[in-house]
N, C-alpha and C positions, 0 to 999 in steps of 0.2 A: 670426186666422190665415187661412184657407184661401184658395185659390184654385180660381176657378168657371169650372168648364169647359173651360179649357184648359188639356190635358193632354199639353204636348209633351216634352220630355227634359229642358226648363232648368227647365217648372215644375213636375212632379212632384221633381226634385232639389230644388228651393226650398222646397218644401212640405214636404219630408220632415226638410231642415235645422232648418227652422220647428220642426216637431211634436216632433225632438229636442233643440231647444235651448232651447225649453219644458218639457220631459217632460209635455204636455200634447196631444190632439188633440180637435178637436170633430167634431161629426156632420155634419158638411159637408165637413170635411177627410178623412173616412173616406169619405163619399160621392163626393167627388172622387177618392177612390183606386181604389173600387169602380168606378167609370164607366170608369176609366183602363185599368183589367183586364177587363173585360166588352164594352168597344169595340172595334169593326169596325176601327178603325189600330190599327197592328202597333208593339205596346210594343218597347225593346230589351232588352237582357239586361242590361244596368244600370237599369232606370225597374223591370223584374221582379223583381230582386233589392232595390231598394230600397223597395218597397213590400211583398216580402215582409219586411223589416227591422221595419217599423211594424207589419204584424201578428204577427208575432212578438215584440216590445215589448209588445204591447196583452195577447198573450196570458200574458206571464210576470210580469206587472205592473209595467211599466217605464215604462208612458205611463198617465197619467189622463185618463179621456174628460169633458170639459167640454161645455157646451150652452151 
């Protein structure tokens, strides 16, 4: 899955498509997500909403975290 480090609007949407259309995310795709939100460039309010969608998945048990 994941994609490294770049974290513009098409690849956090791709990334997220990915992680749901697996029901699966790994630690790197979490990471990428984490970096994506914690980052000096200014997410939009769709990459924000979509990345809170994943944690929110993760947290109601809808996604399994693989390594």
């Amino acid at each position: 899955m994941g994609l490294q480090g770049n974290t513009n609007a098409v690849s956090v949407k791709e990334l997220v498509d990915l992680i749901f259309t697996s029901h699966r995310i790994t630690r790197q795709d979490q990471q990428t997500l984490m970096n994506a939100l914690l980052s000096k460039d200014s997410l939009t309010m769709e990459e924000h909403l979509l990345i809170d969608r994943v944690f929110d998945g993760l947290r109601r048990g809808l996604l399994r975290v693989v390594d």
